[in-house]
C-alpha positions in Angstrom: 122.1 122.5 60.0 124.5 120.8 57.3 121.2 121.3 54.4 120.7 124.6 55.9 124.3 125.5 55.1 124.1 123.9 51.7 121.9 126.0 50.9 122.9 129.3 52.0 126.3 128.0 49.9 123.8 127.7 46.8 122.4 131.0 46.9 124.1 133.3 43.6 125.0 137.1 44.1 125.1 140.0 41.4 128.6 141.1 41.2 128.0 144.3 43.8 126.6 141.7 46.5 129.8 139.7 46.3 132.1 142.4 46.4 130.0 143.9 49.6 129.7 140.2 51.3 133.6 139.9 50.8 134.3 143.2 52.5 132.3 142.4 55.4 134.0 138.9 55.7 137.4 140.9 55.4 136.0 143.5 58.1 135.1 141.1 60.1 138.4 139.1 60.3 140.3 142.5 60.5 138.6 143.3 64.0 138.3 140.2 65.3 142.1 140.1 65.0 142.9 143.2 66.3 140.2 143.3 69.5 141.8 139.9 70.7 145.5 140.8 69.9 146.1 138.2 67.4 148.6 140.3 65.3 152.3 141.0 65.6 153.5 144.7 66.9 153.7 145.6 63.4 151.9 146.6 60.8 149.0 148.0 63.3 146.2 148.2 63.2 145.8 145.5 60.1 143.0 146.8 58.5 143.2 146.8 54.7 146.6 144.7 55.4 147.8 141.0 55.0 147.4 140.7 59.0 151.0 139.5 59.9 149.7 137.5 62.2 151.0 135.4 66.0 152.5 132.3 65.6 152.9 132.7 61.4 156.9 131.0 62.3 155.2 127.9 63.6 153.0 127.9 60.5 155.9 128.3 57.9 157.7 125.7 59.5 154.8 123.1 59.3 155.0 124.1 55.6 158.8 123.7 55.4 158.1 119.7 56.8 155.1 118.9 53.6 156.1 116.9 51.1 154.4 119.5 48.7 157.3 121.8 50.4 160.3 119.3 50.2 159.9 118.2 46.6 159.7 121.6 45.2 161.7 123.4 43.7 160.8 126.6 42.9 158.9 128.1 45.2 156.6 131.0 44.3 155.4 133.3 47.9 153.8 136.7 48.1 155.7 139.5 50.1 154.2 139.7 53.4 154.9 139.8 56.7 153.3 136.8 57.6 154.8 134.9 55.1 158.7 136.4 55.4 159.6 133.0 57.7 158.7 130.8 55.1 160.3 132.9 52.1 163.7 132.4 54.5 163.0 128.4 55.1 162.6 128.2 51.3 165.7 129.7 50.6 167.4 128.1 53.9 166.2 124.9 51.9 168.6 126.2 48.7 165.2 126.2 46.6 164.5 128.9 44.0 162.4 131.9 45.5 159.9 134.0 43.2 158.8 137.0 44.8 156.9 139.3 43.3 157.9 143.6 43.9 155.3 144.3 46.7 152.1 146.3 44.6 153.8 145.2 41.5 156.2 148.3 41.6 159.1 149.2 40.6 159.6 145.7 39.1 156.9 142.5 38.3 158.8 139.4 40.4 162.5 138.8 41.8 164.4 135.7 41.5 166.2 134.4 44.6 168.7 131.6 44.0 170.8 130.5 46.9 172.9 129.0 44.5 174.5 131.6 43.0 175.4 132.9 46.7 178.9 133.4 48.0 178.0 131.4 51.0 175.0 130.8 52.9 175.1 132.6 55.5 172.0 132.8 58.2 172.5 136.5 58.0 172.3 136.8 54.0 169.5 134.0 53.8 167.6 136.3 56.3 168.4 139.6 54.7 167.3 137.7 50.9 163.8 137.0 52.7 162.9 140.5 53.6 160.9 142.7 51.0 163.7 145.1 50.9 166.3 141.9 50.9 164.6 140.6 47.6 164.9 143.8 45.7 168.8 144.4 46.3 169.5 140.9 46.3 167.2 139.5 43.5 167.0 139.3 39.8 164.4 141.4 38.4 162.0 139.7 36.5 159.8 141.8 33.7 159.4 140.8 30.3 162.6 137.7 30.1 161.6 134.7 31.9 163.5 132.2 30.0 165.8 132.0 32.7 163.0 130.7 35.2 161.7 126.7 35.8 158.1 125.7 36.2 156.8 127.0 39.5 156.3 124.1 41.7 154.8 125.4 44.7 152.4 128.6 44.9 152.0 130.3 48.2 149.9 133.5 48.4 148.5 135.7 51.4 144.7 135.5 53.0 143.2 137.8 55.1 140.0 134.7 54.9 139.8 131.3 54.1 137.3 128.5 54.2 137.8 125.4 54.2 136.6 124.3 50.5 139.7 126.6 49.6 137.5 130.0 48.9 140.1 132.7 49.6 140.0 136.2 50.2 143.1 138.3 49.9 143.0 141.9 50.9 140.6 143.2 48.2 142.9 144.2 45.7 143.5 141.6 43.0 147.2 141.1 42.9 147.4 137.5 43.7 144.6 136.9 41.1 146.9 139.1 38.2 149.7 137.7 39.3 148.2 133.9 38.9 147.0 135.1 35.0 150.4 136.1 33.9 152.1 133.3 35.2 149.8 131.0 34.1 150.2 132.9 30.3 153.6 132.4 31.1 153.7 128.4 31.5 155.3 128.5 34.6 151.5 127.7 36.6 149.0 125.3 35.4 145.5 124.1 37.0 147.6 121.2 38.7 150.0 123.8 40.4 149.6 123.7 44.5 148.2 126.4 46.0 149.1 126.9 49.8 148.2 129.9 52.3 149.3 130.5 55.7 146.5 132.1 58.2 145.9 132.1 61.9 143.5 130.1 62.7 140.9 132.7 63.4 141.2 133.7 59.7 139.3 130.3 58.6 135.7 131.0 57.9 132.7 128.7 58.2 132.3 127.7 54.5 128.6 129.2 54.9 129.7 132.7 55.5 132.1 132.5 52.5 130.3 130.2 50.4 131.3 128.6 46.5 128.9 131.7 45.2 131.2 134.1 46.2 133.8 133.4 43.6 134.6 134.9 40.4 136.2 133.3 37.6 139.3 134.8 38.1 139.2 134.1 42.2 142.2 132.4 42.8 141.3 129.4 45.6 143.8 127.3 47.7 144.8 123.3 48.0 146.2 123.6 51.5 145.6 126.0 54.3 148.4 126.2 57.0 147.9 127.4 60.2 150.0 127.3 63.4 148.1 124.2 64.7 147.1 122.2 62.0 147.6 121.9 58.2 144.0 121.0 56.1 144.0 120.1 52.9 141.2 121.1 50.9 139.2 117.5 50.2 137.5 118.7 46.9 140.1 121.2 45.0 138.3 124.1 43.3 139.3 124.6 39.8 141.7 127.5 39.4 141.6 130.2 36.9 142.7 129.2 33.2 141.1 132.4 31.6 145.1 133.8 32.0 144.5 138.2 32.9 141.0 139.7 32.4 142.6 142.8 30.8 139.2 144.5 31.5 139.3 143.9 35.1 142.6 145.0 35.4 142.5 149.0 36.7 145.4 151.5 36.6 145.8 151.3 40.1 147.0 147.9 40.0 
């Protein structure tokens, strides 16, 4: 079975046959999730979403007890549901918190700094982790970054992962052009960590979401974090250094 699955992980797809493979893989997640009741009351049903996920508290706080976790300290995670429990440990920790404006809206990332709080209140720290929190709380980042430190820790949303680190977001890109202008930036390099939280369903056997399936802007993961376990990927994939394929890039995003 093991040479069988080497293979099918060998086998090379024209650019329509990876993006129709990933959609399936994304499909598939997306039902399984929602025909077993795996997902939060809201958003429903998760289809096309970041599926916010049961148990996604236990999960951040096995990230909040990693060393990868401890000795950062600026912490880089996407706006999600999912992932809003973390984003509060992180600042609850007094580290940095880069969030980026949810579809890259009104602005490109917000800085959260507990230390340039009042006080540290559960109720502000909760209020700073929420999508809306971040916007009327944070500094808006756009075009000045010389305020901001090297990004220690990145932590983006899945809807699939495998365990070789292949990710999947949601189909849209975002995490991938947010990874290129950061990296232009200096603030990410190829040794940054790269850490997702997913339930457990959302891992995918490595054959069904093989090393073929990535393009050279995919943007893989180091750890994977679920509610009852933590793996870290044995054989890191190298991560995009080609900073934003301005080609790629449509006016949607």
């Amino acid at each position: 079975m093991e040479n069988v699955c080497e293979a099918l992980a060998n086998i090379t797809f024209d650019k329509e046959d990876i993006a129709h493979r990933k959609d399936e893989i994304r499909q598939r997640v997306w039902d399984y999730m929602e025909d077993n009741d795996l997902l939060e009351d809201y958003p429903r049903p998760c289809h096309q979403k970041i599926p916010h996920f049961k148990g996604c508290k236990k999960a951040a706080v096995k990230v909040s007890k990693l060393r990868e976790f401890q000795i950062s300290r600026t912490i880089k995670i996407n706006p999600s549901l999912a992932q809003m429990h973390l984003r509060f440990l992180t600042l609850k920790h007094k580290k940095k918190l880069l969030v980026p404006s949810p579809a890259l809206g009104e602005d490109f990332y917000y800085l959260l700094d507990p230390a340039s709080w009042p006080d540290s209140k559960v109720s502000r720290v909760y209020k700073a982790a929420s999508k809306k929190g971040a916007r009327q709380m944070g500094v808006p980042l756009n075009e000045d970054w010389t305020g901001v430190e090297r990004i220690d820790l990145v932590v983006v949303a899945s809807v699939a992962v495998s365990t070789q680190g292949v990710r999947l977001g949601k189909g849209l890109g975002y995490a991938e052009l947010e990874w290129g202008i950061l990296y232009e930036l200096g603030l990410v390099d190829s040794n940054t960590k790269v850490l997702t939280t997913v339930h457990d369903c959302q891992i995918v056997p490595h054959h069904d979401l093989p090393l073929s399936l990535m393009t050279p802007h995919d943007l893989p993961v180091d750890l994977i974090v679920t509610p009852t376990r933590v793996i870290n990927v044995r054989n890191p994939l190298d991560k995009p250094s080609c900073g934003v394929l301005w080609d790629q890039v449509t006016q949607q995003k």
